[in-house]
N, C-alpha and C positions, 0 to 999 in steps of 0.2 A: 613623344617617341615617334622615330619615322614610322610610316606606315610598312604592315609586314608583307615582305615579298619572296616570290622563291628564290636560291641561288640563283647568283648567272656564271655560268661552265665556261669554260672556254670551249672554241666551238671547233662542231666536227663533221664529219659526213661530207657533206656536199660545201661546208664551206671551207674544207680543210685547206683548200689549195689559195685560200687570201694570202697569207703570210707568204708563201712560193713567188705570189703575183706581185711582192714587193705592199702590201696594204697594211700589214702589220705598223708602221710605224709612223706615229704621228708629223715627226721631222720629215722634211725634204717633198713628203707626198705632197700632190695638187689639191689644189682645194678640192672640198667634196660640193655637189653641184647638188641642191634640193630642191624641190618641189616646196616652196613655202605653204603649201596644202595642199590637200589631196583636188582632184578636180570639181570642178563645181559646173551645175546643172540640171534639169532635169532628168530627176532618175524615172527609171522605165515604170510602170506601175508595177509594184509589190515584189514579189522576189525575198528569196532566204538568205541572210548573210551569216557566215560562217567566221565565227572568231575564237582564236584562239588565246586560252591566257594562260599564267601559271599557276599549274595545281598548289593546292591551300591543302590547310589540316583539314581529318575528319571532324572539327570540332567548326568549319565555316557554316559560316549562319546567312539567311537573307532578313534578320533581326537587324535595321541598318544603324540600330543606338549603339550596337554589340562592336568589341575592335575587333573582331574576328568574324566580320561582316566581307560579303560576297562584293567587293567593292563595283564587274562590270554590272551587275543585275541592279545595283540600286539606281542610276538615273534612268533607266528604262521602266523599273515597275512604279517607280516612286514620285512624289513630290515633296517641296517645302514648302514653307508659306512664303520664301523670299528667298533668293538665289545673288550671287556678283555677277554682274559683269565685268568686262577686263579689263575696265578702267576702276575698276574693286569698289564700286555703288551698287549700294541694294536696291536690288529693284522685282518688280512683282513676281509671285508664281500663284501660290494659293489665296494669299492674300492681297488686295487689290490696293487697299489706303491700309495703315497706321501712324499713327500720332501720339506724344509725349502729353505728360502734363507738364506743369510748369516749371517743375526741377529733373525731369525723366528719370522721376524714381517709379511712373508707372507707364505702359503703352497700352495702348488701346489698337489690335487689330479687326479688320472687316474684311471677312472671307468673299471668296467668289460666289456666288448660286449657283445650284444646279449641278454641282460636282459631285461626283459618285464612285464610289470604291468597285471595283473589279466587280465584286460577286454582287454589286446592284445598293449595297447599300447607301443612303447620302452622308456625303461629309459633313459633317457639324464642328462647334467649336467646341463639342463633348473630348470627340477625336484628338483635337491639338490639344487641349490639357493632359488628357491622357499621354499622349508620345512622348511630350517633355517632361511629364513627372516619371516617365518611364528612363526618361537619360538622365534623372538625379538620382533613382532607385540605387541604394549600395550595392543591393543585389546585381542589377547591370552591369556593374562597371565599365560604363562607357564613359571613352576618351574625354568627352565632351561636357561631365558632369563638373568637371574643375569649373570651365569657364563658364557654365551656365549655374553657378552656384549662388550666385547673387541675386535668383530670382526668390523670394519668399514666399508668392500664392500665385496662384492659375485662378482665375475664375472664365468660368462660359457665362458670359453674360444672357447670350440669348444664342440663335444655330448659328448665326453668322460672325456673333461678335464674340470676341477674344481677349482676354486684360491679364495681364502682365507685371504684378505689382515687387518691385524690387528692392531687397536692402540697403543698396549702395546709386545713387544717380550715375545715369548710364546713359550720354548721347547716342553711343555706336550701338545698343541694344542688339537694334534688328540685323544688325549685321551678325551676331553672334551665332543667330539662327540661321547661317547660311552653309552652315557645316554640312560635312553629308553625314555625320549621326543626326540629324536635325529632320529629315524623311518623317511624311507624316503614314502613322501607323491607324488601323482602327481600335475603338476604345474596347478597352478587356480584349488584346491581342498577343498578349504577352507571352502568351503559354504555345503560339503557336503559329507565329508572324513569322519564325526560323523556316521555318519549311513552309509555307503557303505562299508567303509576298504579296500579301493581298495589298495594293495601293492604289492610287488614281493615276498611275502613269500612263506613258504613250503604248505600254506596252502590259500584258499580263503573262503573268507565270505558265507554263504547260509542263513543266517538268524541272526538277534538281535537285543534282545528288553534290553532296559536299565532298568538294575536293574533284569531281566528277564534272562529267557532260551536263545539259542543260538546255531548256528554250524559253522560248516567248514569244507570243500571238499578239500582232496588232490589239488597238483597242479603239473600235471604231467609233464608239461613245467620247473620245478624248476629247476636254472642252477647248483642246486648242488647236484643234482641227486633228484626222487622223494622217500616223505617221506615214513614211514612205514606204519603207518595207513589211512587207507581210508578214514577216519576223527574223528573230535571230537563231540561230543554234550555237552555245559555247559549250568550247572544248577544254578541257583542263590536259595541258603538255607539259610536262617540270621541267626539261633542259628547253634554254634560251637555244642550242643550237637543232633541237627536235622544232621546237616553234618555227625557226627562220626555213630548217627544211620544208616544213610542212607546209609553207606559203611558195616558198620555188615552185615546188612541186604543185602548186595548183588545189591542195586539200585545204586550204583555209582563207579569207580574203581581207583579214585584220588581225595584228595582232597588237592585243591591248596590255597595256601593263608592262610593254618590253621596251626599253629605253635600248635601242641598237647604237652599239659602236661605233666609230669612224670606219675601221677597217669590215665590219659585216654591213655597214649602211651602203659602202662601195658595190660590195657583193651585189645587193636586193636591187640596188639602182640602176647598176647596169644588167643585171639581168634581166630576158625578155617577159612579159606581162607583169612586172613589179612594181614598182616603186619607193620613194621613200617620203613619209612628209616630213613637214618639222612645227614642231609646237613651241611658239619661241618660247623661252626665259622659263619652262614647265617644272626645270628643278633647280632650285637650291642648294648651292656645292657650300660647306664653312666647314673651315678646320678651325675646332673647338679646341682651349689650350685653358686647363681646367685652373680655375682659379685659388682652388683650393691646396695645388701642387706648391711647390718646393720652388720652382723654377717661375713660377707666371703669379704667384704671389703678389709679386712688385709691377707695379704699372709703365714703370719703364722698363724695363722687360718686355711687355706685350707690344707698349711703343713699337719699339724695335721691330719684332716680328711684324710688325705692321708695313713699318717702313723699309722693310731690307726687300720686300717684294712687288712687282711690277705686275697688276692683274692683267692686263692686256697680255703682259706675255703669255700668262697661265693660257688665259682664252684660246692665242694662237699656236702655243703648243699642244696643251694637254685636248684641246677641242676643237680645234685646226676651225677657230673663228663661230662654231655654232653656237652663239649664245651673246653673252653679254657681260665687261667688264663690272664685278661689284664693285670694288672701292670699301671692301667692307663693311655700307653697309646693307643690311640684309633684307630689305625694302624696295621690292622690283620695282625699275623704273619706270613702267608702264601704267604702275598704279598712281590713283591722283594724288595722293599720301606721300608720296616719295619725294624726298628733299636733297637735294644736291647741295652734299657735304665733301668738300675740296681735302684729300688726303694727300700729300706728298712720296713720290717716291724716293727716298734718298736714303741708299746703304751706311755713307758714311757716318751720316746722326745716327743710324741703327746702331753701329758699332761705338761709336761714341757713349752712346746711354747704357749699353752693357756694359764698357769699361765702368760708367759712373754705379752701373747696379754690381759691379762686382764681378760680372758674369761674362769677360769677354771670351771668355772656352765653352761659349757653351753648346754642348753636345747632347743630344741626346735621342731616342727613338721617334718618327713618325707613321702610324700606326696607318695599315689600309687592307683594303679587301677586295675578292673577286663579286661583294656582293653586290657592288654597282657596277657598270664598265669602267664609269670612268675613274673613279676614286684612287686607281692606283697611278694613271696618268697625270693627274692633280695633284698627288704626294711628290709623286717626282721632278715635274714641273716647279714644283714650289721649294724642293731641297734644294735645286739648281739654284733657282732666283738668291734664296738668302745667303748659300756661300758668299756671298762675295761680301757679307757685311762679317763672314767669318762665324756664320753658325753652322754648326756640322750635325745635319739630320741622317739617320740614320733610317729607309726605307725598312718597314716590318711588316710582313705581310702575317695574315691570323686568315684565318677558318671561315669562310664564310656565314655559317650556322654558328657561329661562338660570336659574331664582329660587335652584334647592340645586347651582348647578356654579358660579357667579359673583358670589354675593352670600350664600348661607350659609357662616357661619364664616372670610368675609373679611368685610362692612362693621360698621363698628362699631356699628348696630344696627337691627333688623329685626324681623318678627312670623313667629313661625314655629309647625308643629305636630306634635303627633306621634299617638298611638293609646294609650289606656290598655289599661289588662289587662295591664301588666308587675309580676311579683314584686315585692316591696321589693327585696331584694338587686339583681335586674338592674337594676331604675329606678333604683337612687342609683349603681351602678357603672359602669355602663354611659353614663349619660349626665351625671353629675357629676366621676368621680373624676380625679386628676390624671392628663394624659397618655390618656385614652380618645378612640380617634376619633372618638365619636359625642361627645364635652363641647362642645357647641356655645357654649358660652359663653367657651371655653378658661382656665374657673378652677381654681386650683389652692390646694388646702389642706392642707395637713400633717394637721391635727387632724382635719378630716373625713376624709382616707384612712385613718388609724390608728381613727378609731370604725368604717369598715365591714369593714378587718379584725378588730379586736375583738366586732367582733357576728357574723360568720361560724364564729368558735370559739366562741360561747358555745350551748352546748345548752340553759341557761335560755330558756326561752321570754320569761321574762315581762323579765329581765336586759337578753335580745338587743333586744327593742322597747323595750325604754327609750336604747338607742344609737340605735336606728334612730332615736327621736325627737329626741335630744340632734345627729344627722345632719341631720335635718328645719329644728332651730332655726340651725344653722348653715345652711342655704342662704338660709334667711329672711335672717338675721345678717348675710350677709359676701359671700354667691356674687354672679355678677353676673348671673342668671338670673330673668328675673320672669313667674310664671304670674299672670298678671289673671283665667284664667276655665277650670272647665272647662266645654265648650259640648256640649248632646246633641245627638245626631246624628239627623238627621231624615231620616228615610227613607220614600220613596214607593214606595207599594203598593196594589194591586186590595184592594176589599172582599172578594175570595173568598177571602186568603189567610187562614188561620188559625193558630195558633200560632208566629208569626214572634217568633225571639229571638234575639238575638246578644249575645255579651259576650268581649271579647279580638279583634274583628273577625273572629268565627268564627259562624257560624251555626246555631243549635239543627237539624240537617238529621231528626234523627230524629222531632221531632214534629213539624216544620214540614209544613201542609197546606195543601187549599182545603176550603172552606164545601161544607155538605150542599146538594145542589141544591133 
């Protein structure tokens, strides 16, 4: 399921006059000019950064196993035992080594020393059993509990060591645990980890209310040196265009969680003390064309829809270039996993294989919403492109607040998104394999379940990514899933912040600063 976010409005107040200034439309305007991030340097000593996000239910938690978790407070209170980098290899946080046995049906991790929870106490590998048997609990229902179901037993071996013993042989394991329900909690916290956030992060709780304001205090004991800022204060704003004002205006100096527009990115950019950064390839755009349907049944059928569209046009229309051609498949290119699988663009086979499926009229709705910006630009970019192979989409816009309870994973096809920064193993299991609740597409393949079991017991490294690839070439192939683009995320910020980075929709908190005055 995507991660839950608030609406996004269309915008008002101080940005009303974009559309006036000709910014409204992705055609004809000039390319938009970014900041590939935010500035870098040393930040001043300490200082309070003000960020704003969008208001949650009263029912958000800082429980980080929970879906209904406080997503800016958890990389700042929290840790895991192993995090990606952007090349999507795990590599350390809390734990320093692990290692397989000789089928990786078990791991063996080895904590750090000396690590200590907020309120003083030390972390043990009591703690990490605990967490994780906390994100299998049914009672949880955390997201997380799918993919980490293959685990059978936790044992604490000793304070430092960690075992991990499994159902199923599992190369990519540790990467499973790089989730952010994956936060280590302390043990017997369960009843009260929602409102405290007690963890080992760079930073500690001082205050939060759900749905509400909030802080966090340095944490000078951090074992990875202390951060830069003396701390944060977040704000909960619900309108995307109260957020953008609020940063104009000088009342906030980040806003997180807000994937700004082409036409409001112009705004923040040229406006004085603003900016805008960009987080390349941050989201995952695929128009899901349900397998189950009437019309996408047939595989030449989805053929088609494959080949009647040109992603690079998507990019340069719908995204006026920020981001990155998919090719459908849905495997950033960035990650060392990702396999360059050659798709063709050619309308005319498109129309050809309809006539052969029966379907050369084929008509029908493509569903979209204001819940992302861009998703209604991607619809229409994309009805454009396959005319010409003579399929006639029909733009249908739905309700914001109805778009993932009413129309994802029922209509037969839609533009949908999600977050990168997922493992290989979770990204193809998780949201491809047969029978997974989150297969928005509900395809089912025999040969691609049987290649990511066979790549989960393969400890060749170089073996398992060539399955993963041979996984990659089938969703191109066969799936009925089509990624047109990944789009970077463009995020508004004060000139004063320095070292803003985020990758996995987590945020770099320990360098993150403001400018020397």
């Amino acid at each position: 399921m995507v991660p839950t976010i608030s609406r996004r409005q269309a915008l008002t107040g101080l940005l009303g006059g974009a559309a006036a200034l000709g910014l409204g439309s992705a055609c004809g305007a000039p390319a938009l000019q970014l900041n590939e991030q935010a500035a870098t340097g040393q930040p001043r000593a300490g200082g309070v950064m003000r960020i704003a996000r969008p208001a949650a239910s009263a029912a958000e938690t800082l429980d980080p196993a929970s879906s209904l978790s406080a997503y800016e407070y958890l990389g700042a209170i929290y840790n895991r035992l192993v995090r990606l980098d952007r090349n999507g290899e795990t590599i350390p946080d809390l734990a320093l080594e692990w290692s397989p046995n000789s089928d990786a049906t078990v791991w063996t991790f080895l904590l750090r020393a000396g690590v200590r929870f907020h309120d003083g106490r030390p972390l043990t590998a009591e703690d990490v059993r605990y967490s994780v048997l906390h994100i299998l609990d049914p009672d949880t229902a955390s997201p997380q509990a799918g993919p980490l179901s293959i685990i059978d037993e936790i044992v604490a071996v000793d304070d430092t060591t960690v075992r991990f013993v499994l159902g199923t042989p599992n190369a990519e394991f540790p990467s499973l645990l790089t989730a952010y329900q994956c936060y280590i909690v302390p043990a017997d916290s369960a009843a009260t980890i929602g409102s405290t956030g007690i963890g080992t992060g760079p930073f500690a709780l001082t205050s939060f209310a759900a749905a509400g304001a909030g802080s966090v205090i340095a944490n000078p004991d951090y074992f990875d040196g202390a951060p830069a800022l003396n701390g944060i204060d977040f704000y909960s704003i619900q309108d995307t265009s109260a957020r953008v004002n609020a940063l104009l205006a000088r009342q906030v100096d980040l806003l997180s969680q807000t994937n700004l527009d082409n036409p409001t990115a112009r705004v923040v950019a040229s406006s004085n003390g603003t900016t805008v950064a960009s987080v390349p390839n941050a989201q995952w755009y695929t128009i899901p064309m349900l397998a189950t349907s009437a019309e996408f049944a047939d595989p030449d059928v989805r053929m088609a829809m494959k080949l009647a569209y040109d992603p690079t046009a998507i990019l340069g229309t719908a995204l006026q270039g920020t981001g990155t051609a998919g090719w459908d498949n849905p495997v950033p290119p960035e990650l060392a996993a990702w396999a360059d699988v050659p798709r063709a663009h050619d309308p005319e086979q498109a129309r050809s294989l309809l006539q052969k499926a029966g379907r050369a009229d084929l008509s029908l709705p493509i569903y979209t919403s204001a819940y992302e910006p861009n998703l209604t630009a991607i619809a229409t970019a994309y009805a454009e492109q396959v005319s010409a192979a003579g399929i006639n989409l029909q733009i249908t816009n739905v309700a914001a607040d109805s778009y993932y309870t009413e129309v994802w994973m029922v209509q037969s096809l839609m533009v949908s998104y999600w977050f990168t920064g997922r493992p290989i193993d979770q990204l193809l299991n998780q949201i491809f394999r047969s029978g997974s609740s989150y297969n928005e597409s509900a395809w089912s393949n025999e040969r691609f379940d049987q290649l990511l079991d066979s790549a989960r017991a393969d400890l060749n490294e170089e073996s398992r990514r060539s399955k993963y690839a041979d996984a990659q070439r089938l969703i191109v192939e066969d799936s009925p899933e089509l990624t047109p683009v990944f789009g970077d995320r463009l995020v508004g910020l004060s000139e004063e912040v320095v070292n803003y980075d985020e990758y996995g929709f987590e945020m770099d908190y320990l360098r993150l600063g403001l400018r020397e005055a």
